[in-house]
PANUMI-117734 format. One line per field, with one value per residue: residue in one letter; residue number from 0; y, z, x of N, C-alpha, C in turn. Coordinates in nm, 3 decimals. Last residue first. Example, Ala and Ser with C-alpha at 12.3 -4.5 7.8 and 13.67 -1.06 7.14 Angstrom:
resn <- (S;A)
resi <- (1;0)
n.v <- (-0.225;-0.569)
n.w <- (0.708;0.780)
n.u <- (1.285;1.319)
ca.v <- (-0.106;-0.450)
ca.w <- (0.714;0.780)
ca.u <- (1.367;1.230)
c.v <- (0.003;-0.330)
c.w <- (0.787;0.780)
c.u <- (1.290;1.320)
REM end
This chain:
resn <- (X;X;X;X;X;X;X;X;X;X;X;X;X;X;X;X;X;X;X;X;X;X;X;X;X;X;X;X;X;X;X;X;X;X;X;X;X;X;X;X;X;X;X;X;X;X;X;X;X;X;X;X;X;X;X;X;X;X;X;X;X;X;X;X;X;X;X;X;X;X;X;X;X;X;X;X;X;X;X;X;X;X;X;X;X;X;X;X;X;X)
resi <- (89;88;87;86;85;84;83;82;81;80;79;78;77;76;75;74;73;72;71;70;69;68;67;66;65;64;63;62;61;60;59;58;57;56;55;54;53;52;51;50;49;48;47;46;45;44;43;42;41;40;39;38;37;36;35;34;33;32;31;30;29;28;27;26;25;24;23;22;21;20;19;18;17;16;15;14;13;12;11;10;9;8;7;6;5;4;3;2;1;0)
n.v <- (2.194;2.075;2.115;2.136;1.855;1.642;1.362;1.208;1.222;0.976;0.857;0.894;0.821;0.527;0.488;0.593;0.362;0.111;0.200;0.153;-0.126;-0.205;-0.123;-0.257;-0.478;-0.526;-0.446;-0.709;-0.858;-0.808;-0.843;-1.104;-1.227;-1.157;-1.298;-1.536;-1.556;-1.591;-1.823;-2.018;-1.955;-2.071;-2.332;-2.380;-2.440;-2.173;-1.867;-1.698;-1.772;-1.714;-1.464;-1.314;-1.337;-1.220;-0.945;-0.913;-0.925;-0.675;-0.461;-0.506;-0.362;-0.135;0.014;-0.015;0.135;0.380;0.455;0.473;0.674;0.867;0.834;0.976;1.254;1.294;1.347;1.423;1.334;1.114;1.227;1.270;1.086;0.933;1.178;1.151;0.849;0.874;1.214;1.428;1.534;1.884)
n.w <- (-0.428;-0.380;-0.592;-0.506;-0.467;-0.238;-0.300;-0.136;0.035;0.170;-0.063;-0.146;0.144;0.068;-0.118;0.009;0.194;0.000;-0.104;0.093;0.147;-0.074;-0.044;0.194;0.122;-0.100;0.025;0.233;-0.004;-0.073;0.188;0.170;-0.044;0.009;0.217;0.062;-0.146;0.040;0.118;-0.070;-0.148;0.109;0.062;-0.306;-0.579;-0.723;-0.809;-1.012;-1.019;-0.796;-0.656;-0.892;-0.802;-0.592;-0.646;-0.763;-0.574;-0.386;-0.634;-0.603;-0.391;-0.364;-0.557;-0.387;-0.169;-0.274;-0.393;-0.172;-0.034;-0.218;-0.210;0.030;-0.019;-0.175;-0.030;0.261;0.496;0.544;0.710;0.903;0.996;1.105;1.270;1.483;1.523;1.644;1.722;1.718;1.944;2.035)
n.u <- (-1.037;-1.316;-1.593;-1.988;-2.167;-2.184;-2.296;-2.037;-1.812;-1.849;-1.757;-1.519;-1.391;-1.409;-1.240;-1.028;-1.009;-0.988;-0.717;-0.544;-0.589;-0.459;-0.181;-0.121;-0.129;0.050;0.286;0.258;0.317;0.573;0.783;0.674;0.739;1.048;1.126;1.031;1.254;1.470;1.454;1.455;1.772;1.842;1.753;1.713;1.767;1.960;1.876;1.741;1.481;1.354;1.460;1.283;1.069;1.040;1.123;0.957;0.716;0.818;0.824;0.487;0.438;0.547;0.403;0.139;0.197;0.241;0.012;-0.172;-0.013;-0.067;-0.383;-0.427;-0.307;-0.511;-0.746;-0.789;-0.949;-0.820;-0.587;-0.702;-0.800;-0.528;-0.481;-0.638;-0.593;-0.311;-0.309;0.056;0.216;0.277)
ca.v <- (2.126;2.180;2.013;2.193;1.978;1.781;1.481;1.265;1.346;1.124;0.826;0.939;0.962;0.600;0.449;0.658;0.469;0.145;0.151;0.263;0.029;-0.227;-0.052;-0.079;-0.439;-0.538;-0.403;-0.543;-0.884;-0.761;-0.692;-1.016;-1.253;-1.102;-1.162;-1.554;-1.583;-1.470;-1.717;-1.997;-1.928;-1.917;-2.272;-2.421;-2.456;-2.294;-1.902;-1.692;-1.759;-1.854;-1.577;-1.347;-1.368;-1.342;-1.018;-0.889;-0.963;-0.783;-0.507;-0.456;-0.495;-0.276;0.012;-0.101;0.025;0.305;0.421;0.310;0.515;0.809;0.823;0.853;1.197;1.282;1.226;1.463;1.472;1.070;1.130;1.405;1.216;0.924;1.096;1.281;0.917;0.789;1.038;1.333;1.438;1.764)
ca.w <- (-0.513;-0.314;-0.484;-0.532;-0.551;-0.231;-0.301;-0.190;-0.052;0.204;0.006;-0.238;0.069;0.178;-0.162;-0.160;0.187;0.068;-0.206;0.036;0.214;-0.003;-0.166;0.191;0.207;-0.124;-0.042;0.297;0.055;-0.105;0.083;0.318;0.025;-0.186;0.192;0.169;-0.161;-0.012;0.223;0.039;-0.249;0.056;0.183;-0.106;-0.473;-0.717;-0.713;-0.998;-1.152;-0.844;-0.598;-0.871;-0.955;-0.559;-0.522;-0.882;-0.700;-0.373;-0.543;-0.728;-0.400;-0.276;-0.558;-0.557;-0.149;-0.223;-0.511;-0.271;0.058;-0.210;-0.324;0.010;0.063;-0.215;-0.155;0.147;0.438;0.525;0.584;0.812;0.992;0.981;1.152;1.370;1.502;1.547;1.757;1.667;1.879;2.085)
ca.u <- (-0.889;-1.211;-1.536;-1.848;-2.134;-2.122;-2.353;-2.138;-1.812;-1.820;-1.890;-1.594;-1.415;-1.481;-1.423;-1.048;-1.036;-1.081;-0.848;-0.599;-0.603;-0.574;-0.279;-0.132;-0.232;-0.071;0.210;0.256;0.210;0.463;0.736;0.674;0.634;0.981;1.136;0.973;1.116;1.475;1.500;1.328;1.616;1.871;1.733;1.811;1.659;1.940;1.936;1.889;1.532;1.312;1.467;1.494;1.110;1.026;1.273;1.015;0.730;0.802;0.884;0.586;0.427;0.636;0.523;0.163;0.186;0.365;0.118;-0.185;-0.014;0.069;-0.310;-0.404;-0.225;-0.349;-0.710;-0.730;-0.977;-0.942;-0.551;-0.644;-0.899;-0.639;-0.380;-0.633;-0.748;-0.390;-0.310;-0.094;0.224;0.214)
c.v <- (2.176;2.074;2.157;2.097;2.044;1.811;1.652;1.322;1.350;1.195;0.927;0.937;0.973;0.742;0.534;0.616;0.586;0.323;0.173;0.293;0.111;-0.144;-0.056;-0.035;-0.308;-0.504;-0.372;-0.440;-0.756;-0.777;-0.719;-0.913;-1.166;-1.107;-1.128;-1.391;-1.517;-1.489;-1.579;-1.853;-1.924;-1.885;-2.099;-2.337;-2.520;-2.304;-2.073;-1.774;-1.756;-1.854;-1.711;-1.427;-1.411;-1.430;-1.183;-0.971;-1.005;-0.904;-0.632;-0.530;-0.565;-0.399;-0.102;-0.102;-0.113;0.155;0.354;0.325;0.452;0.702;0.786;0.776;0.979;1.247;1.219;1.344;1.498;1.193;1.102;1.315;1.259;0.968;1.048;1.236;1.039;0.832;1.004;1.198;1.411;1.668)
c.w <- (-0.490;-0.375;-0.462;-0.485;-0.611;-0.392;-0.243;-0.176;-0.158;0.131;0.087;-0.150;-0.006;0.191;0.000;-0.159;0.065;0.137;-0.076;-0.033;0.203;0.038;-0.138;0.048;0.230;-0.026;-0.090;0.183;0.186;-0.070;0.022;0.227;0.094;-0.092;0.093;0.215;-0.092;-0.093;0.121;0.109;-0.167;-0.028;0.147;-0.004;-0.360;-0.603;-0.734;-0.931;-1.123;-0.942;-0.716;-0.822;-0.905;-0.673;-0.578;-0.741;-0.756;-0.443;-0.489;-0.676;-0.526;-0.337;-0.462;-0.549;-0.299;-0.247;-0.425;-0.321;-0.090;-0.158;-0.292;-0.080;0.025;-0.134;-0.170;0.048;0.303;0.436;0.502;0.698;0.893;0.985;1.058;1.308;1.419;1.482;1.662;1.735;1.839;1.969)
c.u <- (-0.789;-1.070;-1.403;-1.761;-2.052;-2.117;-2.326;-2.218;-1.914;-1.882;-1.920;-1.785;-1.482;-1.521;-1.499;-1.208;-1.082;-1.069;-0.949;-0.663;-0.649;-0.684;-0.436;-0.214;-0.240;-0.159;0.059;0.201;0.197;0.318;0.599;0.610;0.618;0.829;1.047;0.985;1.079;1.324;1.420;1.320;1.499;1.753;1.747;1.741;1.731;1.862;1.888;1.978;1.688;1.462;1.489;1.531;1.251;1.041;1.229;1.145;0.844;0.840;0.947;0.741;0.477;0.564;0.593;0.329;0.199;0.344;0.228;-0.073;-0.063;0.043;-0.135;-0.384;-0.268;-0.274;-0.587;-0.636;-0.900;-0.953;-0.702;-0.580;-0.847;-0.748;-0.468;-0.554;-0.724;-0.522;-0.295;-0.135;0.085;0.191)
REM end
């Protein structure tokens, strides 16, 4: 039977490493992003194509930036969790 949403992020909530990959993806596109919206400026004379491909570079990273987001807030939600636990489980 297929997860919801809800035990998806339950079980994403329960273990840092998992949301550790969502921020490193999310740095990684926005990264990404960046580096399409560099090429754009730097390779392509100012046309419609250069907008084109900007505007991709925009997409990627700005998705980036909302998955690192993300996952920045969760990581602060766990630690909020997980205060005053003591032992931790590694």
């Amino acid at each position: 039977m297929p997860k919801t949403y809800r035990e998806r992020f339950k079980e994403i909530l329960e273990e840092p490493r998992k949301t550790l990959r969502f921020y490193a993806l999310g740095a990684l596109l926005f990264f990404i992003g960046l580096g399409i919206i560099q090429g754009a400026d730097k390779l392509f004379q100012p046309s419609l194509e250069q907008e084109s491909y900007a505007l991709l570079g925009l997409f990627i990273g700005g998705l980036g930036f909302l998955l690192a987001m993300l996952a920045q807030v969760l990581l602060i939600i766990q630690r909020f969790r997980n205060m005053g636990n003591h032992h931790r489980n590694h």
